[in-house]
C-alpha positions in Angstrom: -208.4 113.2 -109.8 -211.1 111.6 -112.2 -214.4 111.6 -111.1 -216.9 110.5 -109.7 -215.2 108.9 -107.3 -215.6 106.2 -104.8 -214.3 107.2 -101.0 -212.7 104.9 -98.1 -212.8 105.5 -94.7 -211.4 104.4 -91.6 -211.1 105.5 -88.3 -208.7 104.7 -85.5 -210.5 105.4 -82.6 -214.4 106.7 -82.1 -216.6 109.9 -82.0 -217.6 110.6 -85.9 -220.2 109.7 -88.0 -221.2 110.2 -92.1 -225.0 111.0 -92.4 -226.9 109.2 -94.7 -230.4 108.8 -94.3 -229.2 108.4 -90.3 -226.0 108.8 -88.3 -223.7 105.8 -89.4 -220.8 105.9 -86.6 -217.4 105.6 -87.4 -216.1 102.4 -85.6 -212.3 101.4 -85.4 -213.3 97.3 -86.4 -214.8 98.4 -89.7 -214.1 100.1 -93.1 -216.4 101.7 -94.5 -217.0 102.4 -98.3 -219.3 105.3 -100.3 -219.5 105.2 -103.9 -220.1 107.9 -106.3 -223.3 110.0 -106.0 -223.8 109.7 -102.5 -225.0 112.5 -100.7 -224.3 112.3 -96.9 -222.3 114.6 -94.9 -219.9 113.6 -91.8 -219.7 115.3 -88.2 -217.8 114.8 -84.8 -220.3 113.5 -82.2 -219.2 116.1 -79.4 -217.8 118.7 -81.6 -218.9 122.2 -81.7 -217.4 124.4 -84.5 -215.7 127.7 -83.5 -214.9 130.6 -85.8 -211.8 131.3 -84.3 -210.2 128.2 -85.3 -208.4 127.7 -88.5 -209.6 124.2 -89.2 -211.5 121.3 -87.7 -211.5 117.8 -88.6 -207.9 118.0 -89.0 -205.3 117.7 -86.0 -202.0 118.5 -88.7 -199.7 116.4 -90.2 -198.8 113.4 -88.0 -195.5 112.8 -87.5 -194.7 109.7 -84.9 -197.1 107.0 -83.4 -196.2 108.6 -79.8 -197.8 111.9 -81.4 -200.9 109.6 -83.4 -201.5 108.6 -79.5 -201.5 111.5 -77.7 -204.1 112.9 -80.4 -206.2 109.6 -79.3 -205.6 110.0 -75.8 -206.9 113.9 -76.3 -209.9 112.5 -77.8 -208.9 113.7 -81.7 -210.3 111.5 -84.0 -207.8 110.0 -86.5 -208.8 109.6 -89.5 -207.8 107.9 -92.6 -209.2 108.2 -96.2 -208.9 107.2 -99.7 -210.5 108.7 -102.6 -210.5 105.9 -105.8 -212.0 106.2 -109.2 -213.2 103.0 -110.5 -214.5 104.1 -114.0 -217.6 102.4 -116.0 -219.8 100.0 -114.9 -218.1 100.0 -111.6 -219.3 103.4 -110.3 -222.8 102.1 -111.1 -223.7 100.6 -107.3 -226.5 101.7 -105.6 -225.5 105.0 -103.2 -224.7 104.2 -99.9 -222.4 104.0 -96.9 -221.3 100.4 -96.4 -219.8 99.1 -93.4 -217.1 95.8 -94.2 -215.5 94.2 -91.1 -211.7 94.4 -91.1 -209.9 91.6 -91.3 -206.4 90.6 -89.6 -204.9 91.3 -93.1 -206.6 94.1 -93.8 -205.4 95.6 -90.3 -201.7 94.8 -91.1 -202.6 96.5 -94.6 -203.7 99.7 -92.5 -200.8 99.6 -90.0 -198.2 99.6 -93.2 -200.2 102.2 -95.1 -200.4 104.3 -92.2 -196.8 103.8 -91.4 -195.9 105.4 -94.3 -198.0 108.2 -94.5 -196.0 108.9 -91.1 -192.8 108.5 -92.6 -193.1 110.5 -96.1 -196.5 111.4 -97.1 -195.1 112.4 -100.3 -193.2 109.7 -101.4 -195.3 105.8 -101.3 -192.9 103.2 -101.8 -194.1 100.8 -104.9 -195.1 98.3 -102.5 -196.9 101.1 -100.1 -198.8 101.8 -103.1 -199.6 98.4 -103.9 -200.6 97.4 -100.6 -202.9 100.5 -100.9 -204.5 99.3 -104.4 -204.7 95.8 -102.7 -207.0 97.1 -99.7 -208.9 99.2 -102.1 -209.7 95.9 -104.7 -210.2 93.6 -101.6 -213.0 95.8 -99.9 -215.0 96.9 -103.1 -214.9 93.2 -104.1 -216.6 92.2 -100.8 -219.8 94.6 -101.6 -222.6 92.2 -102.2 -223.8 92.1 -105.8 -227.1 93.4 -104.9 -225.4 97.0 -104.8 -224.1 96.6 -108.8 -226.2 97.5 -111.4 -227.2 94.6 -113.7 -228.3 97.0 -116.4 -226.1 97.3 -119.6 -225.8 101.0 -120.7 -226.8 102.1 -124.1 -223.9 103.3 -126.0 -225.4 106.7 -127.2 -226.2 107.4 -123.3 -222.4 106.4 -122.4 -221.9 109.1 -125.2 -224.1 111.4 -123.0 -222.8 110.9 -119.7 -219.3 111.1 -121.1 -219.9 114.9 -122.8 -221.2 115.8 -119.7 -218.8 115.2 -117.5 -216.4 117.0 -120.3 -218.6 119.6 -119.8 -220.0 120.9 -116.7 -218.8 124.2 -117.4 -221.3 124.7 -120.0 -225.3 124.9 -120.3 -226.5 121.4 -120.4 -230.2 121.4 -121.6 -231.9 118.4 -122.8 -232.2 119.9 -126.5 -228.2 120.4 -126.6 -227.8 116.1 -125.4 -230.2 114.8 -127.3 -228.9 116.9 -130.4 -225.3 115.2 -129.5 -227.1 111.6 -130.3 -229.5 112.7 -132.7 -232.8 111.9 -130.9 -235.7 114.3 -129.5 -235.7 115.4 -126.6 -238.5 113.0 -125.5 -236.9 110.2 -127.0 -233.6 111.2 -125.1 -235.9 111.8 -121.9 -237.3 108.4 -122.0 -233.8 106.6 -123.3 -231.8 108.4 -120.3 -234.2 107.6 -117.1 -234.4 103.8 -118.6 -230.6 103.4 -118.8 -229.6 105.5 -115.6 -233.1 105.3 -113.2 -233.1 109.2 -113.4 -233.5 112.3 -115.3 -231.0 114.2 -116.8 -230.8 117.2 -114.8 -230.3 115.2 -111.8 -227.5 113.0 -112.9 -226.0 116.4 -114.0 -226.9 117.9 -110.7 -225.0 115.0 -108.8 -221.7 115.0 -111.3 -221.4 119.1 -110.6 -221.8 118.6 -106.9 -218.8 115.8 -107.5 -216.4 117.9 -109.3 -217.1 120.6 -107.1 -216.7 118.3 -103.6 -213.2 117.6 -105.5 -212.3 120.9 -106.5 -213.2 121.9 -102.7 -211.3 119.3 -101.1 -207.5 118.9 -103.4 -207.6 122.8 -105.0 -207.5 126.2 -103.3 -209.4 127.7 -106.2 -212.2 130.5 -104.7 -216.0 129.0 -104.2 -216.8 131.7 -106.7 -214.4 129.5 -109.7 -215.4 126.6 -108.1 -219.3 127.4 -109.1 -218.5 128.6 -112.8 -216.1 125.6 -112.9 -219.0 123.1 -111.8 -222.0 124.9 -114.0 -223.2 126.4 -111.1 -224.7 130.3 -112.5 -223.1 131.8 -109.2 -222.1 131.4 -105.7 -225.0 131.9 -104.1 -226.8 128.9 -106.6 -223.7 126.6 -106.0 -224.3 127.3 -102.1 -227.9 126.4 -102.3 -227.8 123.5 -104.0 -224.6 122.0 -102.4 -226.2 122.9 -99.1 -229.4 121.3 -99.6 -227.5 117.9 -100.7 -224.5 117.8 -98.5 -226.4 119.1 -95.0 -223.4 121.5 -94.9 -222.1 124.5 -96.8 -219.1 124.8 -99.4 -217.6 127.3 -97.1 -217.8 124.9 -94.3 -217.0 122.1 -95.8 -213.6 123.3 -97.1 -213.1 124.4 -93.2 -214.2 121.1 -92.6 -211.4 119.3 -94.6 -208.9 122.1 -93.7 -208.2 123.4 -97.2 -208.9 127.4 -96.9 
């Protein structure tokens, strides 16, 4: 998967929230969309985790709508996701959760892709697949403009920002980008917060905590990979800092999502 990405959510029935800034609940009449670099973490309202169980957030693979009500009716909160990666300048929006009311359509849309993922998870249809790029285009095109950024990137900072994310892996100092585009390192400094409204180290901070979230959510690669993978200089650094953004820890995240 290419990151950063963008992420889709939609609940059938209540009882979790995403955490940004404040609780932002979860409600069946609404779609909510998070673009890249937003830090916010998610919870079940009533839920309190237990060691003994081998994953939360997750009630298994759904195979029936009988069996998607009885998890309802049990108070199991289905949930439905998509991750997308727009690319540049559309992953340039201002970091958020943002609530879009569902239309009829766009409830038909959910009760075919659903359908489906009941059927064969494995194998979309063309037309399942283009019913899913169909809801994705519709809802990011109803963010207001306000959200996109107006600015116009220089081309040596795209230059940047693409080595980066080519290179998490490695060490990532200001003399070593501002080498790549022949600049000083003030010049870069100064170039760099006016094109991306922050420093360096923090846009790299935020694109290792992405590939990480990723590696953590669609590999089943150890924490300890997953740091020297991401840049991180252990597990106990990667821990720290993915704690302090995500209100929750890579170990518990990974429960979180079911992927041990």
């Amino acid at each position: 998967m290419s990151f950063p990405f963008w992420r889709l959510y939609w609940n059938k029935n209540q009882g979790a929230y995403v955490h940004f800034n404040e609780k932002i609940y979860l409600t069946p009449d609404k779609i909510y969309l998070i673009p890249p670099f937003t830090p916010f973490s998610n919870n079940i309202e009533t839920f309190k985790f237990q060691d003994n169980t081998d994953y939360y957030f997750k009630c298994g693979k759904i195979n029936s709508r009988e069996e998607e009500s009885h998890h309802e009716q049990i108070g199991n909160i289905i949930h439905f996701f998509v991750h997308f990666n727009l690319g540049h300048p559309f992953d340039q929006v201002t970091p958020g959760v943002y609530p879009l009311q569902l239309t009829e359509q766009e409830r038909n849309q959910l009760d075919l892709i659903t359908g489906g993922l009941i059927n064969d998870s494995a194998n979309f249809s063309i037309k399942q697949s283009l019913i899913i790029y169909n809801l994705v285009l519709s809802m990011v095109n109803r963010l207001p403009l306000s959200v996109w950024s107006k600015k116009k990137t220089n081309e040596k900072i795209r230059m940047v920002m693409e080595f980066i994310e080519q290179n998490l892996d490695s060490k990532l100092t200001n003399e070593v980008l501002s080498e790549k585009i022949m600049v000083s390192p003030s010049s870069f400094l100064r170039l760099f917060h006016k094109n991306i409204g922050q420093s360096p180290s923090t846009f790299i901070k935020q694109m290792r905590l992405e590939k990480a979230n990723n590696l953590l959510l669609d590999t089943d690669r150890s924490i300890d990979t997953i740091a020297f993978n991401c840049g991180f200089s252990d597990r106990h650094h990667f821990t720290k800092v993915f704690s302090k953004e995500m209100k929750i820890s890579p170990a518990a995240y990974r429960k979180a999502i079911g992927n041990q």
